[in-house]
N, C-alpha and C positions, 0 to 999 in steps of 0.2 A: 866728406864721408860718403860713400860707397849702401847705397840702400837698395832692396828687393822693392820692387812696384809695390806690394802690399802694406811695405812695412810705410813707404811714402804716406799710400791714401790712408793707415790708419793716425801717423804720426801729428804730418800736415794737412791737415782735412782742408783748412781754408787754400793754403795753396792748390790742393790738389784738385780741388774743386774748382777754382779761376782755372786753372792750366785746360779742366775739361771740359769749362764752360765756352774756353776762346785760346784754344792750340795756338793759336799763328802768333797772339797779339798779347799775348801774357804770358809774362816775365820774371819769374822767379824772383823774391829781394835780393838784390846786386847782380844779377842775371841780366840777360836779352834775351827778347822774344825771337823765335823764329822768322818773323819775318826781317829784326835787324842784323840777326845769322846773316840771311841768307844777301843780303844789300851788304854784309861788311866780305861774304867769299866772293860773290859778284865785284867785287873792286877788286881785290885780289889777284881773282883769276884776271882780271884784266890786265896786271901784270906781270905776267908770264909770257913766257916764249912758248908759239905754241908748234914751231916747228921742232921743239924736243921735247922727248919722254920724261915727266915728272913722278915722282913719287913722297907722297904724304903720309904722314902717319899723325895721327889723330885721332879724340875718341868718338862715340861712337852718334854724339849729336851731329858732328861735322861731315862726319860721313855720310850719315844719311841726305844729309844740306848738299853736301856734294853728288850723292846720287843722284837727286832730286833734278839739282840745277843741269847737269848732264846730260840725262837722259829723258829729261823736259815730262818726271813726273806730272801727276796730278795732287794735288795737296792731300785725298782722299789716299792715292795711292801710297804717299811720303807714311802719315800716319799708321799705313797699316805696315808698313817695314817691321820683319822681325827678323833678325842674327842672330848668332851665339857671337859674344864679348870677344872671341878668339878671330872673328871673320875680318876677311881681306877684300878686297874689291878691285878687279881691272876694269877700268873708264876705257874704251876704244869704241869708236867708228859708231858712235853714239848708242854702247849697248852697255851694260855692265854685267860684269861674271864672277861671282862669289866665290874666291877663293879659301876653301878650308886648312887648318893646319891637319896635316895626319895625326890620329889618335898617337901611334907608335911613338910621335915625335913629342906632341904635349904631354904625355906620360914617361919619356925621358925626362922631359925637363921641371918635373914634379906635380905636373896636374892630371887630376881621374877623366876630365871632357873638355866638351869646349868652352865649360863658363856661361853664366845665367844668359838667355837668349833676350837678348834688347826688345823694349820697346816703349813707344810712345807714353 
């Protein structure tokens, strides 16, 4: 199920409370924490070829896990990540560059924006 941040902290109070007590190391029921995210993309990316262009699609925890480990955020910096749901991301030459969908185009294809803006 697909929730607004608010509708979370009024719903889940005890989860959402752990989650803000201790970001990295707490876990959602049937979930992983951030920090075993980021050790299960870390193995991963290790197998990969890195002399060719990949591309992922995923949502929007992973993304950030993968910005993070790319461009050798700071956990401080990870948390304060915000998108809109619609954003894209080029990994290169250890920068990242937020690619938007054109309005034109997600209102062809039935949406008013970009969809509630991510975060932590």
């Amino acid at each position: 199920m697909d929730r607004a941040h608010d509708e979370i902290e009024r719903e889940l109070t005890h989860e959402y409370e752990a989650h803000s007590a201790e970001p990295w190391e707490y876990a959602m029921p049937g979930g992983e924490s951030r920090t075993t995210l980021d050790d299960r993309l870390l193995a991963w990316l290790a197998t990969l070829d890195h002399e060719n262009t990949h591309v992922v699609v995923t949502h929007s925890c992973c993304v950030r896990a993968l910005r993070g480990i790319y461009t050798k955020a700071s956990r401080e910096e990870i948390l304060a990540y915000r998108e809109p749901q619609t954003a894209s991301f080029l990994l290169s030459t250890g920068n990242e560059t937020m690619i938007g969908i054109p309005l034109s185009i997600l209102r062809a294809l039935g949406y008013e924006g970009e969809g509630r803006i991510v975060r932590t």
